[in-house]
DRENVEX-697276 format. One record per atom (N, C-alpha, C): x, y, z. Coordinates in steps of 0.05 Angstrom, whole numbers, padded with zeros to 5 digits, always signed. Example, Ala and Ser with C-alpha at 12.3 -4.5 7.8 and 13.67 -1.06 7.14 Angstrom:
<sites>
+00264-00114+00156
+00246-00090+00156
+00264-00066+00156
+00257-00045+00142
+00273-00021+00143
+00258+00001+00157
</sites>
This chain:
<sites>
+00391-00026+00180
+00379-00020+00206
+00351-00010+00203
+00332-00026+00212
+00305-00011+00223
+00299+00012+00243
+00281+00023+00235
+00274+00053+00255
+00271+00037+00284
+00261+00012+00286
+00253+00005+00313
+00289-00003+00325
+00308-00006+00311
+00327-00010+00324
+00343+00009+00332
+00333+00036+00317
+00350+00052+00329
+00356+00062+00363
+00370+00065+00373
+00378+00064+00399
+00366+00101+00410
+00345+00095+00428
+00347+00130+00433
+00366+00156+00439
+00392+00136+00447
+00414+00146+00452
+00435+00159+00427
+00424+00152+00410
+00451+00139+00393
+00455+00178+00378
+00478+00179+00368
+00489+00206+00359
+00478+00203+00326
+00458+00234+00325
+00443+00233+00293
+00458+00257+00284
+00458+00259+00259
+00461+00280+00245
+00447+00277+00218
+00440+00314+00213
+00424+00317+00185
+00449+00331+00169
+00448+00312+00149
+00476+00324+00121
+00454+00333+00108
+00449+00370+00107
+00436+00381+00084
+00451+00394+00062
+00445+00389+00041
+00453+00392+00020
+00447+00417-00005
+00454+00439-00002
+00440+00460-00029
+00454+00479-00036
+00449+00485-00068
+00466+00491-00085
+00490+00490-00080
+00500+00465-00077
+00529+00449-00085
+00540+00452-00049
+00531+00455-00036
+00543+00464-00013
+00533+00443+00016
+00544+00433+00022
+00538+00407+00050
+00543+00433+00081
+00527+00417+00095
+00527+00427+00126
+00513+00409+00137
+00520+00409+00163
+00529+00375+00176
+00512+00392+00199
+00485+00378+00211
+00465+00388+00236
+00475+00361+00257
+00484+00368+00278
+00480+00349+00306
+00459+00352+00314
+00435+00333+00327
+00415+00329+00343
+00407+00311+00361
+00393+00307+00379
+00383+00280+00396
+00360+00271+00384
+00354+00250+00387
+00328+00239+00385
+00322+00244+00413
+00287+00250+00407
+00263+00252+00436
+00248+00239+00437
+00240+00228+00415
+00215+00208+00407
+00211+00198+00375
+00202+00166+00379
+00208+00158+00358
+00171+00149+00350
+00157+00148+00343
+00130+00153+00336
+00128+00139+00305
+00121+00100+00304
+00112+00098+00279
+00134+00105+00260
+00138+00116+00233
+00163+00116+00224
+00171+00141+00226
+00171+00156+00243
+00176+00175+00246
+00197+00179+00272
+00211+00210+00268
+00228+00209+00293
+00233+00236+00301
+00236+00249+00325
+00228+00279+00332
+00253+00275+00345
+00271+00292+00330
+00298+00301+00344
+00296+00334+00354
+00309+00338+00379
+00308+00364+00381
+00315+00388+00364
+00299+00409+00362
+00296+00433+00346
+00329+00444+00335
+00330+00444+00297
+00357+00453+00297
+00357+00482+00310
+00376+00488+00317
+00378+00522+00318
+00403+00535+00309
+00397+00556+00289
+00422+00575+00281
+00417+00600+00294
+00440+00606+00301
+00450+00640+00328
+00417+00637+00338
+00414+00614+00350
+00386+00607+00373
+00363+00610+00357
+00358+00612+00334
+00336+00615+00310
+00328+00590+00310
+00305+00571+00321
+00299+00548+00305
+00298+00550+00274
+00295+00531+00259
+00296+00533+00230
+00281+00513+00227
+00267+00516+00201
+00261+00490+00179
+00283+00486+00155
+00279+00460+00134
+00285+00460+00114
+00274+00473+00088
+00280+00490+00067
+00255+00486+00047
+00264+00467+00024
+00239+00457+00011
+00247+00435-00009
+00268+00435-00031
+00287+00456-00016
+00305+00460-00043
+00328+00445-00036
+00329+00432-00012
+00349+00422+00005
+00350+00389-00001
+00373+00372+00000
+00369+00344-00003
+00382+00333+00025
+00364+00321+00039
+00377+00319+00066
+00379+00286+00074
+00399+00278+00085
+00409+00249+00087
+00407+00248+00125
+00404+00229+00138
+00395+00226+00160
+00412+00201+00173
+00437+00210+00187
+00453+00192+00195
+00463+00183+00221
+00457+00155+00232
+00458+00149+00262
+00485+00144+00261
+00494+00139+00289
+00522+00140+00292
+00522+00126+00323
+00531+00098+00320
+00524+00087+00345
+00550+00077+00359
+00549+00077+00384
+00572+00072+00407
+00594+00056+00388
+00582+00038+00383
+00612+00015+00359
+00626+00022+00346
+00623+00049+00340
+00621+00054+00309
+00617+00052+00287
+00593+00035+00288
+00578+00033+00266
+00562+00059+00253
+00558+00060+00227
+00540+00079+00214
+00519+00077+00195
+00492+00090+00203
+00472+00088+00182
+00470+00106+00171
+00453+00093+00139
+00447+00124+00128
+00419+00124+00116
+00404+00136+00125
+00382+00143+00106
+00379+00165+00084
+00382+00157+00065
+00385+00182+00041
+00358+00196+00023
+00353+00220+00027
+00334+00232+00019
+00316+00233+00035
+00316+00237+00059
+00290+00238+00075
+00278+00267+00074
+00251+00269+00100
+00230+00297+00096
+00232+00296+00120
+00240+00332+00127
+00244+00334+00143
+00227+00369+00151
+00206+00361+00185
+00190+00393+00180
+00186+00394+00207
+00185+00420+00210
+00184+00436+00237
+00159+00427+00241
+00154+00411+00272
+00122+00401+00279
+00122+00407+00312
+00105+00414+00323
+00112+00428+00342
+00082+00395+00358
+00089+00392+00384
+00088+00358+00397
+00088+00369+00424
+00070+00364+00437
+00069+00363+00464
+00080+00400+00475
+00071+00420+00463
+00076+00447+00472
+00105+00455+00458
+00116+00436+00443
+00156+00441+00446
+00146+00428+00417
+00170+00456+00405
+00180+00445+00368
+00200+00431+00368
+00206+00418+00346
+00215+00392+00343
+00224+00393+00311
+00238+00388+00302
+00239+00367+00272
+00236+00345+00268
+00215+00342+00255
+00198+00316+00248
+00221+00303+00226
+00230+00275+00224
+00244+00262+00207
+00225+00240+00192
+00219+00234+00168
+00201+00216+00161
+00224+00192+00152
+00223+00166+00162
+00234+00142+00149
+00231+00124+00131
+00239+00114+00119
+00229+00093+00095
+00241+00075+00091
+00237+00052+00094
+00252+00031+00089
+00280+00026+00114
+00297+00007+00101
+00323+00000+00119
+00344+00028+00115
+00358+00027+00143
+00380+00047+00139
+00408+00037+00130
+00422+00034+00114
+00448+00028+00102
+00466+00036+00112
+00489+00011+00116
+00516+00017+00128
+00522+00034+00115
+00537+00061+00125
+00554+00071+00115
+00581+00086+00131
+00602+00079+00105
+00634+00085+00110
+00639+00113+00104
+00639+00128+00123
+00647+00155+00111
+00676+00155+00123
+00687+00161+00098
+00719+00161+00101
+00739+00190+00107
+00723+00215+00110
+00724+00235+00125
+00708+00252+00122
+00718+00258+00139
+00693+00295+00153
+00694+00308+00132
+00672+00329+00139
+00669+00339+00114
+00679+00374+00125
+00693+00383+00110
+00717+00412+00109
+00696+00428+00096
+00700+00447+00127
+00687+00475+00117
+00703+00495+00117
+00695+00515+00081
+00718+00534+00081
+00717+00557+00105
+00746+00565+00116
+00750+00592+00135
+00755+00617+00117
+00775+00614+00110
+00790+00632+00102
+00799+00650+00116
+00807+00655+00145
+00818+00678+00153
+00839+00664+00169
+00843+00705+00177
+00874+00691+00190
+00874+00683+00214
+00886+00665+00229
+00884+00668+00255
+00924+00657+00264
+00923+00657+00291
+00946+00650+00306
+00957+00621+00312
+00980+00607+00305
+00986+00582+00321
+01003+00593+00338
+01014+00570+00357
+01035+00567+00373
+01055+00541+00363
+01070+00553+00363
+01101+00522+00351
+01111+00524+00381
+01124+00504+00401
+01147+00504+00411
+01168+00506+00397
+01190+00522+00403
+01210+00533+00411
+01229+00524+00430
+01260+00529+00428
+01279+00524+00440
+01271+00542+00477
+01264+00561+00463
+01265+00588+00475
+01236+00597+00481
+01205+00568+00476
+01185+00573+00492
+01171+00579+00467
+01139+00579+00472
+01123+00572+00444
+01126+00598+00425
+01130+00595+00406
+01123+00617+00381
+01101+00628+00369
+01091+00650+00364
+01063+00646+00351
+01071+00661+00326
+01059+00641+00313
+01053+00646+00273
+01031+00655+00265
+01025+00680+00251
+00998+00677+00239
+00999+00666+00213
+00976+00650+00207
+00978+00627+00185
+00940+00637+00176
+00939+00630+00155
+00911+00626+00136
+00899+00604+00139
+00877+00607+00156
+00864+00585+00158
+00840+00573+00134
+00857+00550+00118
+00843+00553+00092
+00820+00536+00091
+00813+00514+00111
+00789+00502+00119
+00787+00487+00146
+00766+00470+00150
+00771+00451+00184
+00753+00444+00181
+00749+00415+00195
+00731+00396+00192
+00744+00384+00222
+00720+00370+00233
+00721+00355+00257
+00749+00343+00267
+00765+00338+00239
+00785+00311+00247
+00811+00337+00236
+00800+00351+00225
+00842+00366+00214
+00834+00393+00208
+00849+00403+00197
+00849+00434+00195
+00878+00447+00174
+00864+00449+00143
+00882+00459+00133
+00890+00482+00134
+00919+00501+00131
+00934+00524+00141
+00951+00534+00114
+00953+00562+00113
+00969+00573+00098
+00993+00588+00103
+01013+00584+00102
+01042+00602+00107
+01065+00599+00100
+01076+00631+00098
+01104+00624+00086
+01131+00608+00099
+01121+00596+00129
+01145+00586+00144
+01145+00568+00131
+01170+00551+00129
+01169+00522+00122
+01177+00505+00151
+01148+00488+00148
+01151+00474+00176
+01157+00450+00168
+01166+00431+00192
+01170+00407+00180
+01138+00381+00183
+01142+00363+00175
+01120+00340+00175
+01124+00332+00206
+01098+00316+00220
+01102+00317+00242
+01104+00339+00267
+01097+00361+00252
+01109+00373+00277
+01081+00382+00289
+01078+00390+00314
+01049+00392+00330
+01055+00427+00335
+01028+00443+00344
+01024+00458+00343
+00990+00466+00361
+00991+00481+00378
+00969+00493+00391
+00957+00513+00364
+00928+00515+00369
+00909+00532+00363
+00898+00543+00373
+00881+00574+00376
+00861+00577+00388
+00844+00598+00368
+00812+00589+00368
+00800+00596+00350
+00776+00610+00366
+00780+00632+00359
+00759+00661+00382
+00730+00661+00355
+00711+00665+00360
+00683+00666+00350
+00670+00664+00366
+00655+00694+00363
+00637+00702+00382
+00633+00684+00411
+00620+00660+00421
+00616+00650+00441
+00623+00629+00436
+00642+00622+00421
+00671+00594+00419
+00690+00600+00424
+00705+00592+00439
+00731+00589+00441
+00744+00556+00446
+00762+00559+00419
+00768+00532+00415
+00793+00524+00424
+00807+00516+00435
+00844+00513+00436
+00847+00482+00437
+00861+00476+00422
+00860+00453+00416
+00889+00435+00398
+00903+00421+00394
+00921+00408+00389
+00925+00401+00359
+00936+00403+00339
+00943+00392+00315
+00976+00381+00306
+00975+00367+00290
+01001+00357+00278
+00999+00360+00243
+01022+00360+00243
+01016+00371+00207
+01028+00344+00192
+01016+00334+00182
+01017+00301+00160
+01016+00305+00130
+01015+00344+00120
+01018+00335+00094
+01028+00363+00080
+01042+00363+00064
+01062+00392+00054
+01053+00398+00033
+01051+00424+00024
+01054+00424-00013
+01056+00449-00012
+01076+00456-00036
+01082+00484-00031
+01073+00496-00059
+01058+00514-00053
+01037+00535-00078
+01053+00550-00081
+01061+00551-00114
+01082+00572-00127
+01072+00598-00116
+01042+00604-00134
+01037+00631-00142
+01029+00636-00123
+01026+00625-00100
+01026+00638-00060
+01054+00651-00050
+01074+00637-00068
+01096+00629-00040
+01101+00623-00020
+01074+00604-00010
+01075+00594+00013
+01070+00568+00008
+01068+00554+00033
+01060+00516+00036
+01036+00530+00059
+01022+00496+00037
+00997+00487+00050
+00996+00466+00069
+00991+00468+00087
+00995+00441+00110
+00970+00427+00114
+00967+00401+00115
+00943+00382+00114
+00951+00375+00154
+00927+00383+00172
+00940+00388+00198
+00913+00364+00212
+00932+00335+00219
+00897+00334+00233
+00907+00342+00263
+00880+00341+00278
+00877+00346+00303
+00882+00318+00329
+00904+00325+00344
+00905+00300+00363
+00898+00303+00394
+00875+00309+00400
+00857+00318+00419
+00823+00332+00405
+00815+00311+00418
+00781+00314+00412
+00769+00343+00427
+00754+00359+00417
+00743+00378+00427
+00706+00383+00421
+00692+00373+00442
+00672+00377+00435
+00655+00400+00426
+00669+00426+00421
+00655+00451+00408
+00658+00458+00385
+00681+00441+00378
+00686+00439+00338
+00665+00432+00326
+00643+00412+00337
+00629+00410+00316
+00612+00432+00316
+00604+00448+00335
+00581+00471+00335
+00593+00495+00326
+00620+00499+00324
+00639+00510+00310
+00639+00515+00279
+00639+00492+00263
+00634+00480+00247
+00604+00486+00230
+00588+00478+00252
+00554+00479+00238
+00552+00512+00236
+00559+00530+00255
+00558+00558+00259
+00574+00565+00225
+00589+00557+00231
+00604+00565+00203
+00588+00560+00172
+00591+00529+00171
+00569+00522+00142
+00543+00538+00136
+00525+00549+00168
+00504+00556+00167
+00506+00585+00156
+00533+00601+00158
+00537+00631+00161
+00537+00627+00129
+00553+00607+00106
+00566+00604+00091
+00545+00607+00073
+00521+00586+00074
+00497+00575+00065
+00483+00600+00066
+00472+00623+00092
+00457+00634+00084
+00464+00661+00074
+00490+00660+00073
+00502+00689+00033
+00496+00677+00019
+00494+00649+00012
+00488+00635-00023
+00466+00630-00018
+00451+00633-00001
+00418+00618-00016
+00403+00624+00009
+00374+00611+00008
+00349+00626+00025
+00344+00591+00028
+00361+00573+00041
+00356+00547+00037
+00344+00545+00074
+00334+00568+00087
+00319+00562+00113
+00294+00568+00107
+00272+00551+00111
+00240+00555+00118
+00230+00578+00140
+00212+00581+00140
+00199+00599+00164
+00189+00579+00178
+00194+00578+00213
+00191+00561+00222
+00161+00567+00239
+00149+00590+00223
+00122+00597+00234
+00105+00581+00214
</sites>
């Protein structure tokens, strides 16, 4: 795909990459300028941000079909356009199909609550929430549940609140836990998981590293 084909509509994301660690940015395109493309300003807890060059960042459209591009290694810098900041994306060349064969799982680690139905009306378990990614959500606990079985969530963070649907598709039980691990995807879409998600990677990223620019 060419930059001129890209659709102004179409769903982007920046996969940044540093010290060993991925976080997945949603944005719009606003303007596409020559090879260039001005998606609206990332923001962490409402902080615009830059990248600094310690970051390896991939630049991926995502269009109605589901088709997917990828531009790999692009430059990406806070440029401030018509009164309003912006991240500037630089392009090069064609963008490449790409198959990404799942989301990418960010660790939680805490505990939180499900709900099981019940004979006798829903149950709530607290379980270890050991990661989640857009499409599933792995869990820790000593019940033994069965395969197939569905289960409500609700996930409280600060100004998220998530509740949302899962089924559990995969078992394994960890000796030196005493518990099973459940591989859980999600069967109901929720559009605040992904900002859910970015909030999380971003909190994760900045205990390990100084991988945000000054956006002055």
């Amino acid at each position: 795909m060419l930059i001129d084909n890209i659709p102004s509509a179409a769903n982007i994301e920046l996969d940044v990459k540093c010290n060993g660690h991925t976080m997945v940015f949603n944005s719009n395109i606003e303007f596409i300028i020559d090879n260039s493309i001005l998606i609206s300003a990332i923001k962490v807890d409402d902080q615009t941000v830059g990248f600094t060059d310690d970051c390896t960042i991939n630049f991926i459209v995502k269009l109605d079909d589901g088709k997917v591009y990828i531009w790999y290694d692009v430059t990406v810098k806070l440029v401030r356009y018509n009164g309003l900041i912006y991240n500037k994306i630089d392009l090069q060349g064609e963008g490449k199909a790409y198959n990404r064969r799942q989301a990418y799982r960010t660790y939680i680690g805490e505990e939180m609550p499900i709900y099981i139905n019940s004979a006798s009306g829903p149950v709530q378990l607290k379980v270890l929430i050991k990661d989640i990614s857009e499409t599933g959500i792995s869990i820790i606990t000593k019940e033994d549940l069965d395969l197939k079985r569905t289960f409500r969530i609700k996930i409280k963070d600060d100004h998220f609140l998530i509740n949302t649907s899962a089924s559990i598709i995969r078992k394994e039980f960890i000796t030196n836990l005493d518990s099973f691990l459940y591989g859980c995807k999600f069967i109901e879409k929720n559009n605040t998981l992904g900002k859910y998600i970015a909030k999380k990677q971003a909190e994760e990223l900045r205990r390990r590293s100084e991988f945000f620019s000054n956006p002055n």
